[in-house]
C-alpha positions as CSV (number, residue, x, y, z in Angstrom):
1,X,-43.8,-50.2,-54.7
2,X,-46.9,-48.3,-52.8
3,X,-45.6,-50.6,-49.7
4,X,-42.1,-48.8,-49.8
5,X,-43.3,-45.5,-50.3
6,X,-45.7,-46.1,-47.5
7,X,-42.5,-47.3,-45.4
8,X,-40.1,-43.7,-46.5
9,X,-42.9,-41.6,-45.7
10,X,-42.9,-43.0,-42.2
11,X,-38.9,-43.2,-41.5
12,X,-39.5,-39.4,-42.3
13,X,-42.1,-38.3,-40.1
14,X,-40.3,-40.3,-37.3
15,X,-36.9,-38.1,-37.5
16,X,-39.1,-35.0,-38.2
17,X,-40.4,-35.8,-34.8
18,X,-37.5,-36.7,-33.0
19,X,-36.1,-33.6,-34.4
20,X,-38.7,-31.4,-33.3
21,X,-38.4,-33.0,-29.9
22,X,-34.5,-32.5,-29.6
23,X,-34.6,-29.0,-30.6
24,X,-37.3,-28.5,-27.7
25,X,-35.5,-30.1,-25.2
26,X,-32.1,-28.1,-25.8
27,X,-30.2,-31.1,-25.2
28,X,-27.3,-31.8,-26.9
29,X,-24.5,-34.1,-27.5
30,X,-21.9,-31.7,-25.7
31,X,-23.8,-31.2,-22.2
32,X,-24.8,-27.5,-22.5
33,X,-28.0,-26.5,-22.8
34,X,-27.9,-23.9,-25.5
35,X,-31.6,-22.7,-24.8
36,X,-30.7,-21.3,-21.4
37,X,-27.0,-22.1,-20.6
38,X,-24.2,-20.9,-22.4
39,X,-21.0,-22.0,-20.9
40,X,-22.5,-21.1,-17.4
41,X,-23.9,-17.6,-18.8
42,X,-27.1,-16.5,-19.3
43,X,-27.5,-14.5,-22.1
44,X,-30.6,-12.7,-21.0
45,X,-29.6,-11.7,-17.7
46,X,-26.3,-9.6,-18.5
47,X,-24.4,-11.7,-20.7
48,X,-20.7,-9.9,-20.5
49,X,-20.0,-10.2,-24.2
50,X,-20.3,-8.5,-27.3
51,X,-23.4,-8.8,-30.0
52,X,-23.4,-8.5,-33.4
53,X,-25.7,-10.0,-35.9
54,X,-24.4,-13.2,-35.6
55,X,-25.0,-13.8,-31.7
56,X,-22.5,-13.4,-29.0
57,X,-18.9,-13.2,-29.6
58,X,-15.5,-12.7,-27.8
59,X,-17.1,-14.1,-24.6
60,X,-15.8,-13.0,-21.0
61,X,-16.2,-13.8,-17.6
62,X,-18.1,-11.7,-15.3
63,X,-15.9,-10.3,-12.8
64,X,-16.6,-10.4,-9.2
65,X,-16.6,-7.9,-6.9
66,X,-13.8,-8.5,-4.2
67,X,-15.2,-8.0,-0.7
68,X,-13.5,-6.2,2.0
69,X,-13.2,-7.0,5.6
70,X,-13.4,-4.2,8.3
71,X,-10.4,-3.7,10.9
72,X,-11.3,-5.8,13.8
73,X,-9.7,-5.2,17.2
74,X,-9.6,-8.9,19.5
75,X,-11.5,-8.9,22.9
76,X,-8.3,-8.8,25.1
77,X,-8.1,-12.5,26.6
78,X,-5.3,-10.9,29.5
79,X,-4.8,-7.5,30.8
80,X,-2.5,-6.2,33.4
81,X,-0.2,-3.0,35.0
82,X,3.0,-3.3,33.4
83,X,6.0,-2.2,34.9
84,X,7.5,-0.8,31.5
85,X,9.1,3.1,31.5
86,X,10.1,5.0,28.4
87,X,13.6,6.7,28.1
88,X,12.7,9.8,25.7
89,X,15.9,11.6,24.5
90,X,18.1,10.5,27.6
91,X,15.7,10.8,30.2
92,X,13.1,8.8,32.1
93,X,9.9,9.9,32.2
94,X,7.9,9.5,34.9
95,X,4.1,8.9,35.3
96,X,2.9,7.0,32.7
97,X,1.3,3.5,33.8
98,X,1.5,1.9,30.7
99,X,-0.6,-2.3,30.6
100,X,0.6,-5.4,29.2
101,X,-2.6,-6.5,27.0
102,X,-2.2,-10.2,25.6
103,X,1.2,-10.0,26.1
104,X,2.3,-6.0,24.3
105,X,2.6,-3.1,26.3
106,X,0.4,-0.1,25.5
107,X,0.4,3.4,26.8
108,X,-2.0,6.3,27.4
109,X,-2.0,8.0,24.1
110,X,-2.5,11.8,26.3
111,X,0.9,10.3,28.3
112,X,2.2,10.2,25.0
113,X,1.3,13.2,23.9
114,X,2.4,15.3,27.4
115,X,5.6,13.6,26.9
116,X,6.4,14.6,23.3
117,X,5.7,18.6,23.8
118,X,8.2,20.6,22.8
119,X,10.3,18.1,20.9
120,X,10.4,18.0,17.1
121,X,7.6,14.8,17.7
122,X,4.7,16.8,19.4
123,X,1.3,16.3,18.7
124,X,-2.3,17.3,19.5
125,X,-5.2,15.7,20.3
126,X,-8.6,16.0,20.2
127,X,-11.7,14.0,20.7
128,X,-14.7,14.7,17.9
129,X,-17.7,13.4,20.8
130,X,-20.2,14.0,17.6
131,X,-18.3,11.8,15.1
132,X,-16.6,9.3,18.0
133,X,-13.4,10.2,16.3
134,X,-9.5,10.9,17.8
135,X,-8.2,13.8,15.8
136,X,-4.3,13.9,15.8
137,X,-2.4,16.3,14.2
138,X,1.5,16.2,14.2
139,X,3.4,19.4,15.2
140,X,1.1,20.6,16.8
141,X,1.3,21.3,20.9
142,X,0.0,19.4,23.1
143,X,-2.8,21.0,25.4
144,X,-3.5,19.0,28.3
145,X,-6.9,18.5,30.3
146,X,-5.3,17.1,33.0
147,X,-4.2,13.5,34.7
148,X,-1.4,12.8,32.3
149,X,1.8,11.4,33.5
150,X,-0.4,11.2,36.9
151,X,-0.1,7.1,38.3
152,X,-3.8,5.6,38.9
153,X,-5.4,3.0,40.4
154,X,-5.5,-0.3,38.2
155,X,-8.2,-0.2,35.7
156,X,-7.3,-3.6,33.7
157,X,-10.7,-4.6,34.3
158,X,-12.7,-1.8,31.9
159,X,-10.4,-3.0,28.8
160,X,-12.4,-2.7,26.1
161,X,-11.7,-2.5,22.1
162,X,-12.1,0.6,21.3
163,X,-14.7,2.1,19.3
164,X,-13.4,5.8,18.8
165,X,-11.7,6.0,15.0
166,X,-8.6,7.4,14.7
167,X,-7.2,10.2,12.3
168,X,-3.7,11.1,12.2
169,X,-3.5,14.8,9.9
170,X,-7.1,14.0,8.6
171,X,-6.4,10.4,7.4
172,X,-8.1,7.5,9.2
173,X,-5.4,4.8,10.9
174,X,-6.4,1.5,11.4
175,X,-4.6,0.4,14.6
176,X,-4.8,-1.8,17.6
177,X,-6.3,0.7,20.4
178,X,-8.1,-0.3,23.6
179,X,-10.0,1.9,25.7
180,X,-8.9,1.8,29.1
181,X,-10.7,3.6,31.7
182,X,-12.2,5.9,29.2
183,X,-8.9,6.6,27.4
184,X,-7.6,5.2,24.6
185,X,-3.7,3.1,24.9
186,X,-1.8,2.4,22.1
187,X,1.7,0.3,21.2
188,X,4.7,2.7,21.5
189,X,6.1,1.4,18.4
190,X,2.4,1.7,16.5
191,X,2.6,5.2,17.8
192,X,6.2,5.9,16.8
193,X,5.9,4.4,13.1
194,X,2.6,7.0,12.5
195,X,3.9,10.4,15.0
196,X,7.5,10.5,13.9
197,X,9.7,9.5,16.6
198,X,11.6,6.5,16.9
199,X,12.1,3.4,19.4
200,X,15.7,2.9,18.8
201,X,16.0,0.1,21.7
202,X,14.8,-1.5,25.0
203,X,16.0,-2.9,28.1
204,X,14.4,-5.8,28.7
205,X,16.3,-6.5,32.6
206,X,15.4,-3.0,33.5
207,X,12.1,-3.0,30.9
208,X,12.7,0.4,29.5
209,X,12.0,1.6,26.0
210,X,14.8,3.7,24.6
211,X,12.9,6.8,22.5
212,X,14.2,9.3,20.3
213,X,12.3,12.3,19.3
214,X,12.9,13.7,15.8
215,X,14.7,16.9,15.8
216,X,13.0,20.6,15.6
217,X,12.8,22.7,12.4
218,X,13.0,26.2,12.4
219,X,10.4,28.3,9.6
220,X,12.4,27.6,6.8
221,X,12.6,23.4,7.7
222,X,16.0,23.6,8.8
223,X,17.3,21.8,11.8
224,X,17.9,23.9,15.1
225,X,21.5,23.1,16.4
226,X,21.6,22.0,19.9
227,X,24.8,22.1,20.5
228,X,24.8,26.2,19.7
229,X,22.0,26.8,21.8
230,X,23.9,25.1,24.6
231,X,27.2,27.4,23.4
232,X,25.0,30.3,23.7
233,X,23.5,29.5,27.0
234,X,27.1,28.8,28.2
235,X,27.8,31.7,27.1
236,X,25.6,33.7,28.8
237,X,26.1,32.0,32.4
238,X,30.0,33.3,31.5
239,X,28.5,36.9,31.3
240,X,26.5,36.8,34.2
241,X,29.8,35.1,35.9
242,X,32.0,38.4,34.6
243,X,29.3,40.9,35.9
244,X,29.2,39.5,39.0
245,X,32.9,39.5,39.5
246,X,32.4,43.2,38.3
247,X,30.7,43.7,41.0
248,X,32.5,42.4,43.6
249,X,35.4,44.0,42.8
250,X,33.2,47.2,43.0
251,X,32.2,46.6,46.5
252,X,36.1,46.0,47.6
253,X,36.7,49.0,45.9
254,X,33.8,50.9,47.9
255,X,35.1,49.3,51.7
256,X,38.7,50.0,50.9
């Protein structure tokens, strides 16, 4: 009897200690480790749950925060004069020496500008040296500081991504823009899309772009006929016609 005892005493104090040991080591039948790992979340470092007297409950993942990548503009791998012209509103403007970068043609954004004043697309432009920002506002006219629409000597060579930010009516506009020469060239459509006119077509055999400006606004944001201002001019040229026939019926009159 004493020699079973003796054996039950001993079966205990081994599963006491293998207990003890288990409950040490954390490690359990399931794989976690429930001292420091709780499904992948530590619960002293900024467990996302809720706790209530019971522990953690209602368990969610930590959300991560989604990184954003800044508007890169390519290193230009080919640059050279293009040969392309721009039809605005029926006629060709001349001037502008636009360059084929990577295989898109881009122009002068000041030839741009010179060519829009006046129409119901015209825009300003100004260059914020302190911030290294171009401000554009739309509707604005166009001042020039000179060499727009003026041809120039090939400077394919300085074609560098630019580095000046661009802001079109105080919002910033990430675009493709290369500094050429010191001034910044853009796509005509990029330009079109963000200053309000439109490239309605292009010739490829005669390598024209086909532009349409939008149409002026009076004060009240109505639309200025055309058509009545040309009535009214042809009206006038009748006048001055009728006073000058006035007139030479005068002089008749005075030799007779």
């Amino acid at each position: 009897m004493r020699k079973f005892l003796t054996i039950i005493l001993a079966l205990t104090l081994v599963f006491s200690m293998s207990a003890v040991a288990f409950a040490d080591n954390g490690d359990y039948d399931n794989g976690y480790d429930y001292e420091n790992d709780y499904n992948g979340y530590e619960y002293e470092n900024g467990y996302n749950g809720y706790e209530d007297e019971n522990g953690y409950q209602d368990i969610e993942p930590i959300s991560e925060e989604i990184e954003t990548t800044a508007f890169v503009i390519p290193v230009p791998e080919r640059v050279v004069v293009s040969a392309w012209q721009i039809e605005l509103d029926g006629e060709l403007v001349e001037g502008a020496q636009p360059y084929n970068i990577d295989g898109h043609n881009y122009f002068m954004l000041r030839d741009v500008a010179m060519m829009m004043n006046g129409t119901g697309s015209q825009f300003s432009v100004e260059f914020d040296a302190a911030a290294n920002r171009v401000l554009v506002v739309t509707g604005e006219a166009y001042e020039p500081i000179g060499g727009e629409l003026e041809a120039h000597e090939d400077r394919s060579a300085t074609t560098v991504p630019s580095a000046q930010a661009l802001y079109v009516d105080g919002e910033r506009v990430d675009v493709l823009v290369y500094n050429i020469g010191g001034n910044n060239f853009f796509q005509i459509r990029g330009l079109a899309d963000l200053l309000g006119f439109e490239v309605v077509s292009y010739d490829a055999e005669e390598r024209i772009f086909v532009v349409e400006t939008a149409p002026i606004v009076d004060e009240n944001g109505d639309e200025e006929d055309e058509d009545e201002d040309a009535d009214d001019e042809d009206d006038e040229d009748e006048d001055a016609d009728d006073e000058d026939d006035e007139e030479d019926d005068e002089d008749e009159e005075d030799e007779a």
